[in-house]
N, CA and C atoms as a LAMMPS dump frame, in Angstrom:
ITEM: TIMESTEP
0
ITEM: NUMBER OF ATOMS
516
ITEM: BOX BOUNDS ff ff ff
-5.0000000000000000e+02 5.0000000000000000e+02
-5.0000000000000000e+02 5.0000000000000000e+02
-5.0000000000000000e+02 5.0000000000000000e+02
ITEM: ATOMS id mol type element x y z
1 1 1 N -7.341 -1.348 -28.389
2 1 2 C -6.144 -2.001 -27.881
3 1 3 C -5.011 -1.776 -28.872
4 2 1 N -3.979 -1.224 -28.292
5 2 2 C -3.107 -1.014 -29.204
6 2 3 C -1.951 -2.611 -29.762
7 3 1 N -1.893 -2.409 -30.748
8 3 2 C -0.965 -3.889 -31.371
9 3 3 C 0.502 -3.368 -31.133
10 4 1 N 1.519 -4.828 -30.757
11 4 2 C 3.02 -4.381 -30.04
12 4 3 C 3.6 -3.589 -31.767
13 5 1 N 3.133 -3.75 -32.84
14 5 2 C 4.302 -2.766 -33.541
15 5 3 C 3.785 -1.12 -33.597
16 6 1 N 2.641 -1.072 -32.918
17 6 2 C 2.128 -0.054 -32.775
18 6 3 C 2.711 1.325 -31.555
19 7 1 N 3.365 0.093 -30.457
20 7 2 C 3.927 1.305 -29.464
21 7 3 C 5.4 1.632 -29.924
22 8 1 N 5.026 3.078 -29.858
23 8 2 C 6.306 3.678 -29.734
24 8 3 C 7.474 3.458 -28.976
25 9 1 N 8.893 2.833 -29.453
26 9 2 C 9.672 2.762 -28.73
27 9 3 C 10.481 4.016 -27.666
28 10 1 N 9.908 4.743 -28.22
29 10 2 C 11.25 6.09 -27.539
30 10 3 C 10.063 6.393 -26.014
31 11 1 N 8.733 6.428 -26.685
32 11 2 C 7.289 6.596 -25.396
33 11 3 C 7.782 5.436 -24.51
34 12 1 N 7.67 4.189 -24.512
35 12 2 C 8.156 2.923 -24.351
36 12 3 C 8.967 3.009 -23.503
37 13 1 N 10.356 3.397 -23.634
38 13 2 C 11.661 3.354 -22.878
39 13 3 C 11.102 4.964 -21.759
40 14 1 N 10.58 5.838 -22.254
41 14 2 C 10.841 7.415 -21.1
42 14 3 C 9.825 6.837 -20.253
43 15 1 N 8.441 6.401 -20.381
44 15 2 C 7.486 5.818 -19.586
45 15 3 C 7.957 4.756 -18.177
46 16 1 N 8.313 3.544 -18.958
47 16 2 C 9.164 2.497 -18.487
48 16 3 C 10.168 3.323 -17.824
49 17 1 N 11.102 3.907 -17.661
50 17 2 C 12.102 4.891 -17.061
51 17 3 C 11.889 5.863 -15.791
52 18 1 N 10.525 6.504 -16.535
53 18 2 C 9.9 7.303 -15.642
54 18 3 C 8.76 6.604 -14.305
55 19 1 N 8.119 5.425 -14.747
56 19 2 C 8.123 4.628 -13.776
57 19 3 C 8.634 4.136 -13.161
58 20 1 N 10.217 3.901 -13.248
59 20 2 C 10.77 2.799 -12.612
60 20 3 C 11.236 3.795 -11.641
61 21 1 N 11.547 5.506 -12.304
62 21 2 C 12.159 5.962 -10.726
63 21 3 C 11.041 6.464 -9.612
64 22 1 N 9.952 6.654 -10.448
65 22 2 C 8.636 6.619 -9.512
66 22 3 C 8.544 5.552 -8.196
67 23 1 N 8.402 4.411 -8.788
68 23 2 C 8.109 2.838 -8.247
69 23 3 C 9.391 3.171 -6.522
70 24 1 N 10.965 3.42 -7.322
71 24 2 C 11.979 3.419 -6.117
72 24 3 C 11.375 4.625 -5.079
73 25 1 N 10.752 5.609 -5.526
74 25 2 C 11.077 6.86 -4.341
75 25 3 C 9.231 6.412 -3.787
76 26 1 N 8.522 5.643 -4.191
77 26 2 C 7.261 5.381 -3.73
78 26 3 C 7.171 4.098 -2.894
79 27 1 N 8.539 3.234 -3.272
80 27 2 C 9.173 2.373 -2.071
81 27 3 C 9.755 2.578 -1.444
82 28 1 N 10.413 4.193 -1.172
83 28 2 C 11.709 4.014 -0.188
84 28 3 C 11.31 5.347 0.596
85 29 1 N 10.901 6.352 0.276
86 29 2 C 10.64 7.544 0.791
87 29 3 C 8.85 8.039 0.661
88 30 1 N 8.71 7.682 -0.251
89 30 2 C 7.379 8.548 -0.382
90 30 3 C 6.352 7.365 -0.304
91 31 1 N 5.797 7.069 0.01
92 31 2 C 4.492 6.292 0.218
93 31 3 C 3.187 7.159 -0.295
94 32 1 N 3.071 8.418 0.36
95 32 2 C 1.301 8.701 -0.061
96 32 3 C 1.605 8.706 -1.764
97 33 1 N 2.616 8.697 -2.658
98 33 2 C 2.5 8.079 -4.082
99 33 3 C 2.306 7.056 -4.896
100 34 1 N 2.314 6.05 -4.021
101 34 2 C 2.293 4.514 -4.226
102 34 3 C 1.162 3.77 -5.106
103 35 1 N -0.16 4.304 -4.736
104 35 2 C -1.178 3.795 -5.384
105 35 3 C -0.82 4.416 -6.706
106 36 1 N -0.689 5.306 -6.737
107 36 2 C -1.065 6.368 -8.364
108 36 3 C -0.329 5.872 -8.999
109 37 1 N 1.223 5.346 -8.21
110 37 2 C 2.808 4.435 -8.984
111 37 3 C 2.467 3.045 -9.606
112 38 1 N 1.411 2.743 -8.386
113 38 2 C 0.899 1.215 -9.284
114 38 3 C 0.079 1.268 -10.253
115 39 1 N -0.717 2.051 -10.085
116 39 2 C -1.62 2.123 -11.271
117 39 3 C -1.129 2.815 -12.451
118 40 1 N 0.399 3.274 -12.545
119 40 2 C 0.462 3.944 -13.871
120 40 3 C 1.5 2.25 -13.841
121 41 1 N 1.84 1.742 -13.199
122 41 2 C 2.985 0.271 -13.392
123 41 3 C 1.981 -0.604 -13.783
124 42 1 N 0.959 -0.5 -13.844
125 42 2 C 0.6 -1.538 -14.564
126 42 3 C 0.36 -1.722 -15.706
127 43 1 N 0.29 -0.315 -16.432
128 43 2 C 0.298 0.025 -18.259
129 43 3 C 1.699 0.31 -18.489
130 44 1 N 2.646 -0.53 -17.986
131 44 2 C 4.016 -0.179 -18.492
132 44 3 C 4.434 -0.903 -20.062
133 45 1 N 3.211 -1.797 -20.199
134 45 2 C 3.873 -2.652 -21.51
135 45 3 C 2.955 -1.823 -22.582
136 46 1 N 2.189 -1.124 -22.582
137 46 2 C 1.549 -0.757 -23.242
138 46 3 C 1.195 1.102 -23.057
139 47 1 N 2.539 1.853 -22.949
140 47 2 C 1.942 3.405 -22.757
141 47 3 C 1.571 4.012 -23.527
142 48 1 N 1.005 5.254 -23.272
143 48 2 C 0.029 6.192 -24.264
144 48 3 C 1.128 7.676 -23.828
145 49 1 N 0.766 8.375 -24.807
146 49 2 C 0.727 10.131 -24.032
147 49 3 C 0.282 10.534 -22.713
148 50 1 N -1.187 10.007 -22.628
149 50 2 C -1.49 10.072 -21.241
150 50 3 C -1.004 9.825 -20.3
151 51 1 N -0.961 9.024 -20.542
152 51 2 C -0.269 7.903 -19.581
153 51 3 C 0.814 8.57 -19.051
154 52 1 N 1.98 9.239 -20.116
155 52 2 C 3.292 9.806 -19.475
156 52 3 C 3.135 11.192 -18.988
157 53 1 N 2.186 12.034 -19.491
158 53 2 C 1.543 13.196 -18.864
159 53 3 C 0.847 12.527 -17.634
160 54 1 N 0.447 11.987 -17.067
161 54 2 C -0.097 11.459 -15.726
162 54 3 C 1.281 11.071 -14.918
163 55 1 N 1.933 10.528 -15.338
164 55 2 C 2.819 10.096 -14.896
165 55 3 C 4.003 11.544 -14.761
166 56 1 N 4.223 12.611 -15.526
167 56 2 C 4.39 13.517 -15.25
168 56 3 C 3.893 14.252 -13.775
169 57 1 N 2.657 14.543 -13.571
170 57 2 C 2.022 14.967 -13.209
171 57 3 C 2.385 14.405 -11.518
172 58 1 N 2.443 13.036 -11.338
173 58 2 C 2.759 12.672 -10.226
174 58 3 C 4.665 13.197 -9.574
175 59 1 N 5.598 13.487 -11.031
176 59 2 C 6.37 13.936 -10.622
177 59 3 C 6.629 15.303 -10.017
178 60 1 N 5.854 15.923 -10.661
179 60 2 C 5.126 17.407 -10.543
180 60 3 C 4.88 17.547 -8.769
181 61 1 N 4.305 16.596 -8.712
182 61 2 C 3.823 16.553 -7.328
183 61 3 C 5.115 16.518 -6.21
184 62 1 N 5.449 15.77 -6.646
185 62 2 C 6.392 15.516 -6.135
186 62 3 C 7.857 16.379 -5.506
187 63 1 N 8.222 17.009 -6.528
188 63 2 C 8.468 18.629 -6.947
189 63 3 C 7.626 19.774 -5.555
190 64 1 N 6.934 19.418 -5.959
191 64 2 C 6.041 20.853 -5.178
192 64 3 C 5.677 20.166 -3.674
193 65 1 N 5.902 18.845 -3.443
194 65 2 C 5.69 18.541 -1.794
195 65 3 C 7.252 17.867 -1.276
196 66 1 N 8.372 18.634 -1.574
197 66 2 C 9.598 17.62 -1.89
198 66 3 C 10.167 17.75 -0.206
199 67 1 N 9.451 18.718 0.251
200 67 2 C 9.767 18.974 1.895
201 67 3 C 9.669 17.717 2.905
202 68 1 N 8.374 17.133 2.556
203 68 2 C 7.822 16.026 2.776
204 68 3 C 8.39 14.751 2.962
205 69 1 N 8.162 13.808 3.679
206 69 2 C 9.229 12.392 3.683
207 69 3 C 8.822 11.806 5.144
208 70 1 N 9.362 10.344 4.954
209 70 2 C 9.524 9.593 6.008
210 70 3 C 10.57 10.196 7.001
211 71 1 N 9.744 10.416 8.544
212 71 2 C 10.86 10.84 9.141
213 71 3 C 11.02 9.934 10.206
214 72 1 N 12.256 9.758 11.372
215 72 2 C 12.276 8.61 11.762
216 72 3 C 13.121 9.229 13.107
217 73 1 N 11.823 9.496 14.181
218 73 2 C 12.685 9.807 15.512
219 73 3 C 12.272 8.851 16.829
220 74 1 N 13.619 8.973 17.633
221 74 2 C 13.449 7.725 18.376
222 74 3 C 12.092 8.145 19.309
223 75 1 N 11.678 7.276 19.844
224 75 2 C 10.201 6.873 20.629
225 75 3 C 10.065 5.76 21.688
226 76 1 N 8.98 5.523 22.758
227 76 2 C 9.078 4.246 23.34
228 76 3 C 7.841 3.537 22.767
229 77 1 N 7.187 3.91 21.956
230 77 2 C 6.046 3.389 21.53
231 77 3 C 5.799 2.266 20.962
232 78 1 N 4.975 1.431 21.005
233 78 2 C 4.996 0.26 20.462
234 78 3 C 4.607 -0.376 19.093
235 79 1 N 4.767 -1.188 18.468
236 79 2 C 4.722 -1.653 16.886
237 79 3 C 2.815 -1.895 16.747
238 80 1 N 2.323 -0.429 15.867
239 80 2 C 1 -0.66 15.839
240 80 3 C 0.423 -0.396 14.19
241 81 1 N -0.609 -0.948 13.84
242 81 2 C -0.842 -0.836 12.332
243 81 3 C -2.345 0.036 11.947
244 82 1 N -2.865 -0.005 10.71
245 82 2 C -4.053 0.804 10.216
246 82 3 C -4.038 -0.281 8.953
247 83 1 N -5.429 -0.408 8.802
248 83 2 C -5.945 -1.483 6.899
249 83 3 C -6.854 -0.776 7.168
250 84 1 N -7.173 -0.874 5.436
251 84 2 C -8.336 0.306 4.793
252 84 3 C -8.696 -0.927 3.42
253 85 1 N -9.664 -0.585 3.207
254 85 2 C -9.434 -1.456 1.447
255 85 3 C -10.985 -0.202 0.827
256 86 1 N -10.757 -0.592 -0.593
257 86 2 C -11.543 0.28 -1.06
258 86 3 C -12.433 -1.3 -2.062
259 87 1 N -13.501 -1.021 -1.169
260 87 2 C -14.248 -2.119 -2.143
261 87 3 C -14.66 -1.891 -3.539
262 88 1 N -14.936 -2.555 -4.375
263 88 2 C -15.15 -2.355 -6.008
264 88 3 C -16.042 -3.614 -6.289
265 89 1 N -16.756 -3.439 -7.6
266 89 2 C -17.264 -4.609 -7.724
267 89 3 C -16.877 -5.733 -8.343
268 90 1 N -15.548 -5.715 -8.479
269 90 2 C -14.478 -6.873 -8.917
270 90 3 C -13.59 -6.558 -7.741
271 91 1 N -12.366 -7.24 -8.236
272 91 2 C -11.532 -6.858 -6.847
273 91 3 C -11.456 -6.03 -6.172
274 92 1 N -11.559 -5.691 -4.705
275 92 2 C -11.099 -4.655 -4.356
276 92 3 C -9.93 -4.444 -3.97
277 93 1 N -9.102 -3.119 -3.025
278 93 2 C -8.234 -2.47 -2.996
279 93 3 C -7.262 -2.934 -1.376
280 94 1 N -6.633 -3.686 -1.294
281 94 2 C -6.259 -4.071 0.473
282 94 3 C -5.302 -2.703 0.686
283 95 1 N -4.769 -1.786 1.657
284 95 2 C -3.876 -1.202 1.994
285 95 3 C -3.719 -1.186 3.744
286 96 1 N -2.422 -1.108 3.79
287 96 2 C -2.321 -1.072 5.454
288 96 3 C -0.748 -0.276 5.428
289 97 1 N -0.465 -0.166 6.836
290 97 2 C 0.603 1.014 7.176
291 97 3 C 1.191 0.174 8.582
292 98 1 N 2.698 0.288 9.006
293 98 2 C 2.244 -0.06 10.04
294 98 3 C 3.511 0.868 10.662
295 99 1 N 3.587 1.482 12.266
296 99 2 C 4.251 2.722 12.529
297 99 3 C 5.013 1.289 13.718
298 100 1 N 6.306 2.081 14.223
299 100 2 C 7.099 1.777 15.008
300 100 3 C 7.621 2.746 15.466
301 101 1 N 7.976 3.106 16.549
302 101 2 C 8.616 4.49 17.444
303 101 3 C 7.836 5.699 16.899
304 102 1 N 6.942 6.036 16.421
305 102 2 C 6.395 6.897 15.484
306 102 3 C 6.973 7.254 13.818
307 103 1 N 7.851 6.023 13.15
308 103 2 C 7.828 5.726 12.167
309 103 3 C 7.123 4.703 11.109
310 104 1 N 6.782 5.331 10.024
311 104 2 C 6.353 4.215 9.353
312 104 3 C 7.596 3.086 8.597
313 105 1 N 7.913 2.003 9.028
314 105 2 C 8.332 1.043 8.738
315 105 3 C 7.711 -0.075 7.967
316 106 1 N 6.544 -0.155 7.05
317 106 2 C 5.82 -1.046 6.487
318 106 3 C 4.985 -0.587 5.944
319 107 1 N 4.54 -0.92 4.597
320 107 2 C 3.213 -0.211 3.83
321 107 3 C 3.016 -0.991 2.695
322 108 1 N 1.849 -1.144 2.476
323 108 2 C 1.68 -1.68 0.933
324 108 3 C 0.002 -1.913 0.679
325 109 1 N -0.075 -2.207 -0.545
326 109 2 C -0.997 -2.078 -1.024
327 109 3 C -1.41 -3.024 -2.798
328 110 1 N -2.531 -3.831 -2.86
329 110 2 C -2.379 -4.667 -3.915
330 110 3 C -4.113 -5.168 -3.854
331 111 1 N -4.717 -5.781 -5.005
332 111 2 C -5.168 -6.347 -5.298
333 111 3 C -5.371 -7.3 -4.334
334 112 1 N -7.265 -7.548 -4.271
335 112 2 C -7.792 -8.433 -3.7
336 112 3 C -7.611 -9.519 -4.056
337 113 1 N -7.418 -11.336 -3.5
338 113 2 C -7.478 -12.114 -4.628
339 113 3 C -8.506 -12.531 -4.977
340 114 1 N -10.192 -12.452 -4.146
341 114 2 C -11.323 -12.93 -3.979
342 114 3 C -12.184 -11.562 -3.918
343 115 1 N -13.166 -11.944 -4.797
344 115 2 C -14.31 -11.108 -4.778
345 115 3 C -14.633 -10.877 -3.667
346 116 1 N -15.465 -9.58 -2.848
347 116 2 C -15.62 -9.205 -1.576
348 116 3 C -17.105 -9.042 -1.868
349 117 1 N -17.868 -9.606 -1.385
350 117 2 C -19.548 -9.372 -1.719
351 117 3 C -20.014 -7.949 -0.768
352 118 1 N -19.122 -7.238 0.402
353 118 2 C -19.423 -5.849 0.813
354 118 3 C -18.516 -5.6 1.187
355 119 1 N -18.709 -4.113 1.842
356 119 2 C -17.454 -3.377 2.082
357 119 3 C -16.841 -3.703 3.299
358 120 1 N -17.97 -4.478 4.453
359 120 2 C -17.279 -4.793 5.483
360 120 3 C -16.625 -6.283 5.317
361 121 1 N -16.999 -7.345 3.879
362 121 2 C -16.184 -8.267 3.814
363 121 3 C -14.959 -7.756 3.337
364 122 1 N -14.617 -6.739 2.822
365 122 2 C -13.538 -6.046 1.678
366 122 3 C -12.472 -5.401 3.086
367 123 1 N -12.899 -5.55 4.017
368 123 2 C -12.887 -4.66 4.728
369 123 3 C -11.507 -5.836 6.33
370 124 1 N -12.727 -7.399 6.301
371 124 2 C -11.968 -8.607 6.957
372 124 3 C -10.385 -8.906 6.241
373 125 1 N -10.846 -8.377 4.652
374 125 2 C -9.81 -9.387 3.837
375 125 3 C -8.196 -8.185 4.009
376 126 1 N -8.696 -6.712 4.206
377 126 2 C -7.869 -6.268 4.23
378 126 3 C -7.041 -6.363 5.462
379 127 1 N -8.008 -6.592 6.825
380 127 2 C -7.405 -6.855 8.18
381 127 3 C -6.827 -7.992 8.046
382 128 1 N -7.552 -9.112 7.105
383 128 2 C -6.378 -10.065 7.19
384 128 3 C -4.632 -10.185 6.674
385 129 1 N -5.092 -9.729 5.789
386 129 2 C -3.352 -9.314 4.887
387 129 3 C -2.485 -8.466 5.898
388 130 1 N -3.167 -7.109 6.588
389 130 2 C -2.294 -6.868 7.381
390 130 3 C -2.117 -7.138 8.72
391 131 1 N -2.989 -8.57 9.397
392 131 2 C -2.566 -8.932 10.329
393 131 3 C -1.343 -10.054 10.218
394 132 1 N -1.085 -10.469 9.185
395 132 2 C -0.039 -11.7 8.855
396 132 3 C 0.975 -10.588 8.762
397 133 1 N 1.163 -8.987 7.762
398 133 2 C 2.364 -8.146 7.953
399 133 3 C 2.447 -8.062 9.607
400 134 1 N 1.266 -7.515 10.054
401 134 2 C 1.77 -7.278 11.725
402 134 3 C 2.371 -8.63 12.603
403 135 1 N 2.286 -9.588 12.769
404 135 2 C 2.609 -10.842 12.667
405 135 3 C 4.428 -10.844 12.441
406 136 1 N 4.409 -10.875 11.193
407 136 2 C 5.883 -10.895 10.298
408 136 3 C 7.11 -9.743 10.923
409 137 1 N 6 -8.622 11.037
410 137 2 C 6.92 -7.316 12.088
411 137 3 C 6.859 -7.675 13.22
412 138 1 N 6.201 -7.976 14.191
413 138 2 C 6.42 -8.42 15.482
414 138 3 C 7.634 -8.996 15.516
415 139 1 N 7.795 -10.552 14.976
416 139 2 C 8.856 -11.48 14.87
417 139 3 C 9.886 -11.066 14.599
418 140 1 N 10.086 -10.004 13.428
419 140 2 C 11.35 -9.366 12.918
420 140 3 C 11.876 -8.639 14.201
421 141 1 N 11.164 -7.782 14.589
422 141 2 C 11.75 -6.917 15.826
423 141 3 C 12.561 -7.459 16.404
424 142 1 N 11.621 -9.205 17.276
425 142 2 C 12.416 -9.75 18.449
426 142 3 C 13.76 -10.42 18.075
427 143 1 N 13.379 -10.676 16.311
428 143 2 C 14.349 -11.307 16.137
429 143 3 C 15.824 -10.479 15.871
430 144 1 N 15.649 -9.216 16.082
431 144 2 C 16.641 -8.014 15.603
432 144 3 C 17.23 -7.807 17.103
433 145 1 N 16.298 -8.316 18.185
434 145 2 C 16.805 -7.958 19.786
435 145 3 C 15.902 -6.641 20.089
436 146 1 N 14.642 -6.276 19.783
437 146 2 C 14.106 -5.025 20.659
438 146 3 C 13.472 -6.2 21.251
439 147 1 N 12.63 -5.265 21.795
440 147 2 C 11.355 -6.042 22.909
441 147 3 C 10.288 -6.36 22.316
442 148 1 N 9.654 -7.549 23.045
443 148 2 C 8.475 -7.86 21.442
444 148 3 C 7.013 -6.571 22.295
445 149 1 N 6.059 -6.876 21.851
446 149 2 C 5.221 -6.146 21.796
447 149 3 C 4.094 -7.187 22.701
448 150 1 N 3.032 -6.846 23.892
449 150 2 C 2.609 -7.891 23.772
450 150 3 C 1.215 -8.09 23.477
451 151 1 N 0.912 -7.101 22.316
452 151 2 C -0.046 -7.526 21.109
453 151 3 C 0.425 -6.213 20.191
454 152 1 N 0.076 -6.543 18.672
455 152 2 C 0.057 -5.633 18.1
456 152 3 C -1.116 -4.785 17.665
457 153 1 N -1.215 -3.497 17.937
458 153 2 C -2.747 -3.235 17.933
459 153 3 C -2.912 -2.556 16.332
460 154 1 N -3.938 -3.41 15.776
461 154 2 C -4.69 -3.213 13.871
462 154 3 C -5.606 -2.382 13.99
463 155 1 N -5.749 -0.866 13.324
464 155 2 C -7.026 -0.184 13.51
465 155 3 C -7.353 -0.744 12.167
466 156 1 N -9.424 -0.088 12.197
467 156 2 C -9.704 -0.072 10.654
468 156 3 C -10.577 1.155 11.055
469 157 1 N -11.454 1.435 10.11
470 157 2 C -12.66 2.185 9.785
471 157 3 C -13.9 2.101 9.949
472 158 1 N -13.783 0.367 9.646
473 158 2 C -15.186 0.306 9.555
474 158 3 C -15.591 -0.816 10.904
475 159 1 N -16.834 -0.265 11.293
476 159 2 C -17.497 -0.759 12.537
477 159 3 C -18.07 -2.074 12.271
478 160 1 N -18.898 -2.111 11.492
479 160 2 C -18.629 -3.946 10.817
480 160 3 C -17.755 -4.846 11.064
481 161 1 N -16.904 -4.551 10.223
482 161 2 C -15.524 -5.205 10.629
483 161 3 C -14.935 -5.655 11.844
484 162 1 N -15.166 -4.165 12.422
485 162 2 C -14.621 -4.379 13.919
486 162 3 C -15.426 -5.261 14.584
487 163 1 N -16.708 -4.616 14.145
488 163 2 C -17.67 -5.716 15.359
489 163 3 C -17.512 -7.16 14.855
490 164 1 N -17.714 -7.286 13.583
491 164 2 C -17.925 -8.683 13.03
492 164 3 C -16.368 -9.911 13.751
493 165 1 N -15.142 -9.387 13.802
494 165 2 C -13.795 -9.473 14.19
495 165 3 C -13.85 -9.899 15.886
496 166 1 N -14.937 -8.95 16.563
497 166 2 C -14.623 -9.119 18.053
498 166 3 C -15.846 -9.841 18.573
499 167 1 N -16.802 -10.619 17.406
500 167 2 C -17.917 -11.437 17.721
501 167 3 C -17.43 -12.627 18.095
502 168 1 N -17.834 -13.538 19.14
503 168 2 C -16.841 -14.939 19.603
504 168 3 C -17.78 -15.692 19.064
505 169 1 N -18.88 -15.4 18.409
506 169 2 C -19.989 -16.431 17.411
507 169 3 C -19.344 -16.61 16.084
508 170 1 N -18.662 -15.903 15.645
509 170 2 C -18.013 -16.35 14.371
510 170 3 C -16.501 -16.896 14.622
511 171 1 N -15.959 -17.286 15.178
512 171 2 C -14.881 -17.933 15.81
513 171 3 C -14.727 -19.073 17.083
514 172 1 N -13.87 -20.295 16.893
515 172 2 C -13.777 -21.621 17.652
516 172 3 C -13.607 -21.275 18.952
């Protein structure tokens, strides 16, 4: 563990810098960068070499797929989502997406707050987080004046889930 008179200030400030314009173009345009953005944002108080060569590396990428981007054409389609989580044996991973006219308008991704004892519980917790976003987008829409939706449809992956979700034995 490195001690605070130990980090380099000049590493310190280009790291911190170089994340922060990461973090904006992985919130505003680029999404498939997002995970790799959080996980180098979370050693921002404490960087290494590595660390900014990794963090390089994602700019790199970036560079070489710069064609790439959110694109946003009109559609009649309706407000529908996708959750994934990557189970671990401490927290796992929630992520979801959610498309409108065939744009993506919503995405994110964070830390479980509860241990997931399998992948198809890892799996409820992520449908849950993004059924409250799908929820929150529905409302926004009507409240903007489109048409509401009249359900929003959540995919996942896993058949567990699904089945466990559309069992009327585990629900009032």
């Amino acid at each position: 563990v490195q001690e605070t008179a130990d980090i380099d200030a000049v590493l310190l400030k280009r790291y911190q810098s170089l994340c922060g314009a990461l973090l904006y173009t992985a919130t505003n345009t680029r999404p498939d960068v997002a995970y790799a953005v959080g996980m180098h944002c979370r050693a921002m108080g404490r960087p290494t070499e590595e660390l900014y060569e990794s963090a390089l590396r994602i700019l790199y990428y970036l560079w070489w797929t710069r064609h790439l981007g959110l694109r946003y054409e009109g559609d009649e389609l309706d407000l529908y989502g996708m959750s994934d989580s990557d189970w671990a044996t401490k927290h796992s991973t929630t992520g979801w997406v959610f498309m409108y006219s065939q744009a993506c308008i919503s995405w994110g991704s964070k830390k479980q707050n509860s241990v997931a004892l399998s992948s198809c519980e890892a799996e409820i917790m992520a449908l849950s987080e993004a059924s409250k976003e799908g929820v929150y987008l529905d409302r926004f829409l009507v409240e903007v004046g489109l048409p509401a939706s009249s359900t929003v449809e959540l995919a996942t992956d896993n058949t567990g889930a699904r089945d466990l979700a559309y069992n009327p034995e585990h629900h009032d």
